[in-house]
LUMZA-755252 format. One record per residue (C-alpha): residue in one letter; x, y, z. Coordinates in pm, 1 decimal. Layout:
// LUMZA-755252
- resn, east, north, up
- a, X, Y, Z
...
END
This chain:
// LUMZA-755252
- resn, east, north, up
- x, -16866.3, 7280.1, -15585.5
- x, -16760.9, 7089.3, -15899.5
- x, -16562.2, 7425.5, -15984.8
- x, -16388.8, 7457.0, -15634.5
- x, -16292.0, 7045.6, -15685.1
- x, -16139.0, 7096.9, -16013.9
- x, -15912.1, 7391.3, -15955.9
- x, -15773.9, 7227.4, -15659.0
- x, -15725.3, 6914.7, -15869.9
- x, -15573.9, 7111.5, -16129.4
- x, -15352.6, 7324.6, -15881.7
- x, -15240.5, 7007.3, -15693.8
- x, -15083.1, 6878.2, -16011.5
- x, -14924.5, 7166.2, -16109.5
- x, -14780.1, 7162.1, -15789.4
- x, -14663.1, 6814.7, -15801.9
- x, -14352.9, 6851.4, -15995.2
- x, -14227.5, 7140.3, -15859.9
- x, -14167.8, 6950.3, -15511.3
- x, -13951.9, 6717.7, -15723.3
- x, -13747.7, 6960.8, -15841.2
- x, -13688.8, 7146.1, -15584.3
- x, -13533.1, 6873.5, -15306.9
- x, -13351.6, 7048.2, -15050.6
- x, -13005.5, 7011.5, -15053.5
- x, -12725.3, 7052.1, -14768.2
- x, -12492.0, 7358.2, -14795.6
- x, -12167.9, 7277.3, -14901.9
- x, -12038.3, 7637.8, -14803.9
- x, -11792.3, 7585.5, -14542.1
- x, -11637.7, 7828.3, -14277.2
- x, -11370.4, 7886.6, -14060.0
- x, -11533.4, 7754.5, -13696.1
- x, -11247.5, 7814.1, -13430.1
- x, -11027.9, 8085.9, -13392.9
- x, -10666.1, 8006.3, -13304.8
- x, -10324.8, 8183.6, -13224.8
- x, -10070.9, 7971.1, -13184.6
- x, -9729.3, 8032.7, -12995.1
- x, -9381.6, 7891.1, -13030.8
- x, -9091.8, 8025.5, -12870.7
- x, -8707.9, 7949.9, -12968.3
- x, -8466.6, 8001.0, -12677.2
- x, -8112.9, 7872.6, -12646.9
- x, -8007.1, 7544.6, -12778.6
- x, -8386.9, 7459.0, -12912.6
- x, -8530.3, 7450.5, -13232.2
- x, -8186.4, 7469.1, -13433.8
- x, -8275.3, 7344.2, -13790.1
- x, -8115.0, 7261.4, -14155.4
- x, -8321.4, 7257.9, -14463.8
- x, -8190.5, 6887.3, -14484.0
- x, -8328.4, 6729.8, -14223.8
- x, -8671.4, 6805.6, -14021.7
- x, -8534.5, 6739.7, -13666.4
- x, -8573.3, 6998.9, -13412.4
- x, -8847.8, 7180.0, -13590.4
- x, -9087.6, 7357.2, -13352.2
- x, -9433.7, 7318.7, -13433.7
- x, -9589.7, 7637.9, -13473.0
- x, -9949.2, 7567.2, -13598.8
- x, -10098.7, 7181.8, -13636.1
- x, -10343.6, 7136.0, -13884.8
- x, -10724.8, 7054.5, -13730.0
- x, -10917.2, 6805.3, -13812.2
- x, -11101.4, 6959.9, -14084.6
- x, -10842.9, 7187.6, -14206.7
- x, -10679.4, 7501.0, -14074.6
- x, -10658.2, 7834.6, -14251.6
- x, -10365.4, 8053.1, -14102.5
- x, -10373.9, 8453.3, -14176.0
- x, -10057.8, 8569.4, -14072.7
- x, -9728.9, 8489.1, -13892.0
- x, -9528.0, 8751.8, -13632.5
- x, -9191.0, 8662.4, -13546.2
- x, -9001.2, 8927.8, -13279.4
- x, -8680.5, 8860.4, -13111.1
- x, -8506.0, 9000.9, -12820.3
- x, -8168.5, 8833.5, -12900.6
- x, -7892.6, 9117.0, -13020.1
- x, -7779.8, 8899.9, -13313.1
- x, -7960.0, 8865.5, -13630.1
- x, -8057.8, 8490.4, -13716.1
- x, -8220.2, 8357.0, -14020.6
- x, -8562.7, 8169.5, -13941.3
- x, -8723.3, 7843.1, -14137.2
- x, -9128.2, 7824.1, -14150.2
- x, -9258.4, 7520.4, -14310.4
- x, -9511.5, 7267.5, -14355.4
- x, -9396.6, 6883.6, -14216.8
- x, -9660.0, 6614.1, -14370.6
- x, -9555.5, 6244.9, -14314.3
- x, -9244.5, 6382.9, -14209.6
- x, -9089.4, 6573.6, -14502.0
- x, -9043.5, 6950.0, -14448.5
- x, -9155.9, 7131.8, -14747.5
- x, -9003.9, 7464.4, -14642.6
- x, -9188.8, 7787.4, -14715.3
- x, -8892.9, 8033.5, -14669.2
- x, -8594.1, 8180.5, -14483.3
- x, -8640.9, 8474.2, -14317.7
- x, -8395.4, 8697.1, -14124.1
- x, -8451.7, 8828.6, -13783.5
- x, -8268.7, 9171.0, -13733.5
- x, -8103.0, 9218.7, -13423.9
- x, -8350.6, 9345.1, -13116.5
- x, -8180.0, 9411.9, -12847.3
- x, -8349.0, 9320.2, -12451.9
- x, -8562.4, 9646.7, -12455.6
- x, -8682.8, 9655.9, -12771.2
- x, -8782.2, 9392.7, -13015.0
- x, -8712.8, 9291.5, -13417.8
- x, -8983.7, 9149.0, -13599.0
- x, -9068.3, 8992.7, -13902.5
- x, -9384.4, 8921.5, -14063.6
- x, -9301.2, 8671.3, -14321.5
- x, -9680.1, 8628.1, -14456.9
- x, -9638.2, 8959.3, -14567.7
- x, -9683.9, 9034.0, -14945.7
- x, -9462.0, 8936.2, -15084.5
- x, -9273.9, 8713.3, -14825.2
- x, -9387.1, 8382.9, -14967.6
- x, -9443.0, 8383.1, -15311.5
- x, -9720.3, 8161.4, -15431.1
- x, -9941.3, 8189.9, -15164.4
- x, -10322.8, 8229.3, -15216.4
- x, -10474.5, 8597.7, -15185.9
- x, -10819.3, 8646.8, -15020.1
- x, -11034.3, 8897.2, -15130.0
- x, -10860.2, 9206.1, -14929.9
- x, -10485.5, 9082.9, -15099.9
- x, -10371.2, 8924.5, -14782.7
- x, -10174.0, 8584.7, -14794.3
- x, -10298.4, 8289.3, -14593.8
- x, -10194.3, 7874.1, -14592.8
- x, -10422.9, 7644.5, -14571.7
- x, -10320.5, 7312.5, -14361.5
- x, -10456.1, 6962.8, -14397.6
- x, -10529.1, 6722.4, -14065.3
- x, -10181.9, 6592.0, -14126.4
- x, -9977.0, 6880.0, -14189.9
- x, -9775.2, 7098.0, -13925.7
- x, -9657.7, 7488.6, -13997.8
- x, -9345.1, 7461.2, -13807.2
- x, -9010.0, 7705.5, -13715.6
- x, -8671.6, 7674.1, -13643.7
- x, -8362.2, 7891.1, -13631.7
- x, -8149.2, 7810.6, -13880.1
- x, -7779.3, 7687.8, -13789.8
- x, -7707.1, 7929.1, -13481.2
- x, -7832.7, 7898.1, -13178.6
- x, -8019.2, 8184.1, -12936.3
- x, -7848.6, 8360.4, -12728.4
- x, -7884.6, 8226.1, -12372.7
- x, -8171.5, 8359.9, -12145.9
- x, -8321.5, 8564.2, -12517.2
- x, -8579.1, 8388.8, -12725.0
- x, -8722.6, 8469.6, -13107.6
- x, -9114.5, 8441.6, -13063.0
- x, -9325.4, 8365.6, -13326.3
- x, -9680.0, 8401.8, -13321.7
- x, -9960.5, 8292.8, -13590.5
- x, -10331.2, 8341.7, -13624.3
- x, -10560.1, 8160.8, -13792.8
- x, -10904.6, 7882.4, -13762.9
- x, -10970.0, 7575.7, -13765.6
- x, -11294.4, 7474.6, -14012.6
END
């Protein structure tokens, strides 16, 4: 019995420590949690931008409250002129554009598209591990569109498409 009472004694403060050591801890790994695909359209007389000012800029994608990660951007247009698109980020409201990308000419049975996320559309952007681009946006921050300088074509529209998470 004596035997039996000292190797438990023994094992029981071996053991001690190694509960000390070992606290659990919360992950810290954190995850996209909500899919999203945001949708802007720019018809006639609406979203008509300059890289001056940030009026008029359509908000494409806002930024959740914990973050959002956006993969991609597709931007199609029916209108049969070519126009030269703005994507940004607005944060306190200051545009810090992204690029200017042109829209070719679609015509109203057939569609031009752009996909300005697109190595290497924006230079600078973060790869993930396949070698696609993606933005990350703070609470605050807004990915947002306009056309710059000329307006749509009445009854056509440029539609621009993202998708993306919120974490």
């Amino acid at each position: 019995m004596k035997f039996i009472s000292r190797w438990l004694l023994a094992l029981a403060l071996l053991c001690a420590p190694i509960g000390a050591f070992a606290a659990a801890t919360p992950n810290s790994f954190v995850t996209a949690q909500t899919p999203r695909a945001y949708k802007v359209n720019i018809v006639n007389a609406s979203g008509i931008v300059t890289l001056a000012a940030v009026t008029n800029y359509l908000t494409l994608a806002q930024g959740g409250t914990n973050g959002t990660i956006i993969n991609g951007v597709l931007c199609t247009s029916n209108d049969t002129a070519t126009h030269n698109l703005v994507l940004g980020v607005i944060r306190s409201s200051t545009l810090y554009p992204l690029g200017v990308f042109a829209v070719a000419a679609g015509s109203t049975t057939s569609l031009a598209q752009v996909t300005p996320f697109s190595v290497p559309g924006i230079p600078g952007l973060p790869l993930d591990p396949d070698g696609n681009p993606y933005l990350i946006l703070e609470s605050s921050d807004a990915l947002s569109v306009g056309v710059l300088t000329t307006a749509v074509t009445a009854a056509l529209a440029i539609s621009c498409t993202t998708n993306g998470a919120d974490y």
